[in-house]
DSSP file (Angstrom, degrees, kcal/mol; ACC not computed):
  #  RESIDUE AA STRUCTURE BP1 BP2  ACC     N-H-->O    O-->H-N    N-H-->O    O-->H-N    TCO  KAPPA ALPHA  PHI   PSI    X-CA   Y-CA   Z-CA
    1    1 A X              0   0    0      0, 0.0    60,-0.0     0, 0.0     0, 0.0   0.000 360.0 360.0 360.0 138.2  103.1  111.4  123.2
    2    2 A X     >  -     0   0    0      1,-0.1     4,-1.7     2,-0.0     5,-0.1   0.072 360.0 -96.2 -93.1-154.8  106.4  110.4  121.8
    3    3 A X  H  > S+     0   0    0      1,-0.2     4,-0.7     2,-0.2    -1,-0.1   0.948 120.6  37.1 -68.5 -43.8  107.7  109.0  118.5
    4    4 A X  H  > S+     0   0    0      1,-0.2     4,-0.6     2,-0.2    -1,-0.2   0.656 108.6  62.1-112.9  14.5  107.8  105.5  119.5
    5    5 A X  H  > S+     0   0    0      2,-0.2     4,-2.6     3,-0.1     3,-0.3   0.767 112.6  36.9 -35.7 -53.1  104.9  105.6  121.5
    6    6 A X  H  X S+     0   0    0     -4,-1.7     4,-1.0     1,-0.2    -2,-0.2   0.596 116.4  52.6 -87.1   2.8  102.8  106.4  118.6
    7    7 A X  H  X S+     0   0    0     -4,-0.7     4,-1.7     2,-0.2    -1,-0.2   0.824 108.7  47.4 -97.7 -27.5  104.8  104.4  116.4
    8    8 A X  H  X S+     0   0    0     -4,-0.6     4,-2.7    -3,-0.3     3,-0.4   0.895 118.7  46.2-156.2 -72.9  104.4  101.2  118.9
    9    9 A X  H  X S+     0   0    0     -4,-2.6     4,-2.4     1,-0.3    -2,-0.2   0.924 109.0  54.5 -77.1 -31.9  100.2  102.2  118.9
   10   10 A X  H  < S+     0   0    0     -4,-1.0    -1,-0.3    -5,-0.2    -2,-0.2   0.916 111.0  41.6 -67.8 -31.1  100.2  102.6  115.3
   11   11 A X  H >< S+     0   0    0     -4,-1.7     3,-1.3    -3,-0.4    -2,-0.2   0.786 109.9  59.9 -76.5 -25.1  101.8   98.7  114.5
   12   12 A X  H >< S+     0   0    0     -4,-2.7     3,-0.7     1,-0.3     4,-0.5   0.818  97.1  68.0 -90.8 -22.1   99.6   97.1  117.2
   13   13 A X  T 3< S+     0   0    0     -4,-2.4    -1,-0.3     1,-0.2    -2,-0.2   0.529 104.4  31.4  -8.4 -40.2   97.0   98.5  115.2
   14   14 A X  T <> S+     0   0    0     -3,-1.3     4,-0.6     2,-0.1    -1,-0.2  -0.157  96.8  85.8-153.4  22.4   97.2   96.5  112.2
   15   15 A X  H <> S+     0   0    0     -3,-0.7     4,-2.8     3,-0.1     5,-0.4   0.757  85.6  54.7 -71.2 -35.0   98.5   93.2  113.7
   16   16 A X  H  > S+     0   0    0     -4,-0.5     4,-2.4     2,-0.2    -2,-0.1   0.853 119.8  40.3 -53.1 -38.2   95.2   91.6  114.7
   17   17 A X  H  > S+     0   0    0      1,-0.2     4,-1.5     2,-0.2    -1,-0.2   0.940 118.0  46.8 -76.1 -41.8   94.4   92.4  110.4
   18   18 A X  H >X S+     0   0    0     -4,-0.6     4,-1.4     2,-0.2     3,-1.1   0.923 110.9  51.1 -78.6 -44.4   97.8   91.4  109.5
   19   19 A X  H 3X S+     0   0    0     -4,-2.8     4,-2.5     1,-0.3    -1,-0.2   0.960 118.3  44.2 -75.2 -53.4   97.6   87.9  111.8
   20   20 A X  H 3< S+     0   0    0     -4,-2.4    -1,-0.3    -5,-0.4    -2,-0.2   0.789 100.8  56.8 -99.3  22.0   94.5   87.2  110.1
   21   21 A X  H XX S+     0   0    0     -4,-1.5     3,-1.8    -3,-1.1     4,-0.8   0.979 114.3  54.3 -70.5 -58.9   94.9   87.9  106.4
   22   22 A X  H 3X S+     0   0    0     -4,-1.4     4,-0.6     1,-0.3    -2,-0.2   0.330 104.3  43.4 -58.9  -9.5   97.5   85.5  107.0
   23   23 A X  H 3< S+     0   0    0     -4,-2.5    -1,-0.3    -5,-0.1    -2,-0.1   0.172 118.9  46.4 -88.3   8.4   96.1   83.0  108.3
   24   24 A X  H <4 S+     0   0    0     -3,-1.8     4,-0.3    -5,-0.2    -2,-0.3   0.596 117.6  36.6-119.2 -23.7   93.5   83.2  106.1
   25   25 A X  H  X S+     0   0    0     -4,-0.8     4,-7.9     2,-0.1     5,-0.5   0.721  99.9  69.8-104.6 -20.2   95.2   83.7  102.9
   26   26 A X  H  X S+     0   0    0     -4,-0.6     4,-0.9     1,-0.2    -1,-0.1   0.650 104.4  46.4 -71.5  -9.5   98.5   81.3  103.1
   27   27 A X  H  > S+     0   0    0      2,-0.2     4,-2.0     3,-0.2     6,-0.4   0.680 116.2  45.9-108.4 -48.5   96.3   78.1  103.0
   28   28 A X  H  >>S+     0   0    0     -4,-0.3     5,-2.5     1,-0.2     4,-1.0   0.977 114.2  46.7 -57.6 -32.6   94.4   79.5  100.2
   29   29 A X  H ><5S+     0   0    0     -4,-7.9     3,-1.8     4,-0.2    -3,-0.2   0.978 110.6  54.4 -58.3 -53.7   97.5   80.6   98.5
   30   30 A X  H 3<5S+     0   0    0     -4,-0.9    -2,-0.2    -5,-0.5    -1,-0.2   0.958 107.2  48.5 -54.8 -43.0   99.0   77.3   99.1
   31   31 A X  H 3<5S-     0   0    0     -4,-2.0    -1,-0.2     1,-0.1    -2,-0.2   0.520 116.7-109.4 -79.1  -3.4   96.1   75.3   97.4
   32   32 A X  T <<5S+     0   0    0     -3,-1.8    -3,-0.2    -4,-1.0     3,-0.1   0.731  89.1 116.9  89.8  20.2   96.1   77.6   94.3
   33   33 A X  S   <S+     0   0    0     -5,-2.5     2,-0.4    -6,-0.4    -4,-0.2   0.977  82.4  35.4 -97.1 -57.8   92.6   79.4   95.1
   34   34 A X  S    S-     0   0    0     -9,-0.2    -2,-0.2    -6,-0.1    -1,-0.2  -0.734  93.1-107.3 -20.7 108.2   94.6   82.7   95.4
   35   35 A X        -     0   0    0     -2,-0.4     3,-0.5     1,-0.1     4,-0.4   0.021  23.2-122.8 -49.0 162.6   97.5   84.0   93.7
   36   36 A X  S >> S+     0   0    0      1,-0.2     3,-1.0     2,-0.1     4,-0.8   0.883 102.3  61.4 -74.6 -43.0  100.6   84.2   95.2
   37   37 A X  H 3> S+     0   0    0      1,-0.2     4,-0.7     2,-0.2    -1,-0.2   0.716  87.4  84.6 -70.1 -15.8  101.4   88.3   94.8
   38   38 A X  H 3> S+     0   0    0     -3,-0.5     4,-2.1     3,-0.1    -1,-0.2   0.923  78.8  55.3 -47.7 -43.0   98.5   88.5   96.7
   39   39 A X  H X> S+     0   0    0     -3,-1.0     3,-1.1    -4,-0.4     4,-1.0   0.986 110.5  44.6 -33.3 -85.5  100.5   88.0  100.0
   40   40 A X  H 3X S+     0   0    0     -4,-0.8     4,-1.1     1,-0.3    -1,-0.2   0.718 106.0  59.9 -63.5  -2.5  102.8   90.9   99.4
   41   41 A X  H 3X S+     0   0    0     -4,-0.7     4,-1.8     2,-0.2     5,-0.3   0.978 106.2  43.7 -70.1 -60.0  100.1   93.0   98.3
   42   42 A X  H XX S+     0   0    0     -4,-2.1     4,-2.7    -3,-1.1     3,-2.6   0.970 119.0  55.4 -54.4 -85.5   98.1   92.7  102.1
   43   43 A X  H 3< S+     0   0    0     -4,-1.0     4,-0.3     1,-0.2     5,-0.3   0.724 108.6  41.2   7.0 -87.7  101.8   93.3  103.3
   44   44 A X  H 3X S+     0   0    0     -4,-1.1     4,-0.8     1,-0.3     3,-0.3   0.684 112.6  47.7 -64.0 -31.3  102.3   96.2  101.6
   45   45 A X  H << S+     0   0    0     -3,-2.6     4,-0.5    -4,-1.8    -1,-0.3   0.774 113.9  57.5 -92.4 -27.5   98.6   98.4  102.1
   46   46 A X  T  < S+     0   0    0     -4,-2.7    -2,-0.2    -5,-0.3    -1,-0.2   0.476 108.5  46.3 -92.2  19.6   99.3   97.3  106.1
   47   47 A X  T >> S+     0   0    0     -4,-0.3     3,-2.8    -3,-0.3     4,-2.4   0.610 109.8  53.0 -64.2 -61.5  102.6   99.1  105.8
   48   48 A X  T 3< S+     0   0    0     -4,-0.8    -2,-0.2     1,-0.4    -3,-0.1   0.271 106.4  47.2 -89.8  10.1  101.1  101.5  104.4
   49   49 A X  T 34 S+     0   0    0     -4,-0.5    -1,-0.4     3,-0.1     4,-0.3   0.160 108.3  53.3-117.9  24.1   98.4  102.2  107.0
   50   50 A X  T <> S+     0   0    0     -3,-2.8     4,-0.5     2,-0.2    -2,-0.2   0.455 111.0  50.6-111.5 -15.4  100.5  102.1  109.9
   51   51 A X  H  X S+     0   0    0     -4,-2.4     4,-0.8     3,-0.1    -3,-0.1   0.650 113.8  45.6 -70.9 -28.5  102.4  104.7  107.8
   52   52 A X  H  4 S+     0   0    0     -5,-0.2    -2,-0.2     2,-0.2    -3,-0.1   0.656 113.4  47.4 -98.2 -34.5   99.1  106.3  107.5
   53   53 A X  H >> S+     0   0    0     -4,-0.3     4,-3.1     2,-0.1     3,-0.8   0.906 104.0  60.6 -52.8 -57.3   98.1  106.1  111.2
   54   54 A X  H 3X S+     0   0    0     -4,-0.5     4,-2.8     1,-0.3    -2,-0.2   0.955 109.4  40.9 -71.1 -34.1  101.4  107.4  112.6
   55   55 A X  H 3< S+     0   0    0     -4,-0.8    -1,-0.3     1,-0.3     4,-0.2   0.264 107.2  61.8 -82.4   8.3  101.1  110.8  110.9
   56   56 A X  H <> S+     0   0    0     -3,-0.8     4,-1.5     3,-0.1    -1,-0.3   0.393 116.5  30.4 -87.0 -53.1   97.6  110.8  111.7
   57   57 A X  H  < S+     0   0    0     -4,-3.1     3,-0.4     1,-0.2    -2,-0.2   0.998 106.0  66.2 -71.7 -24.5   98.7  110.7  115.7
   58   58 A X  T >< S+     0   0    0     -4,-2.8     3,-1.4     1,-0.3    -1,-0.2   0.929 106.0  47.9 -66.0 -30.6  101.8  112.5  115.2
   59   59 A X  T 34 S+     0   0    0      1,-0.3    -1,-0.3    -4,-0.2    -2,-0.2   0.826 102.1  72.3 -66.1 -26.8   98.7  116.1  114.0
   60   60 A X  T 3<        0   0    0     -4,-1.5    -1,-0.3    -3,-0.4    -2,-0.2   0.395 360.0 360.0 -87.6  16.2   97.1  115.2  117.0
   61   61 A X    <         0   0    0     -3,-1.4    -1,-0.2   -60,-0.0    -2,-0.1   0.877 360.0 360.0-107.5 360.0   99.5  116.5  119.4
């Protein structure tokens, strides 16, 4: 498997999470039941498992 194969399987991973954090958190954030740094937080750990994914396929080959 190549680079942007696994890179490709590793982001389509974590969109289904990422579509609904955000749609789940942006109306709470707007109405002031959530902080606001929350956002970039969810962001930032689903970086950071798609980071954690691809070098997880890359050993597998």
């Amino acid at each position: 498997m190549n680079t942007p194969t696994r890179l490709r399987i590793a982001t389509l991973g974590t969109l289904p999470t990422l579509l609904v954090a955000l749609l789940a958190l942006l109306p709470l954030t707007a109405t002031g039941l959530t902080p606001w740094p929350v956002l970039p937080a969810v962001v930032l750990s689903l970086a950071v498992q798609v980071a954690i994914t691809h070098l997880r396929l890359c050993r597998r080959r």
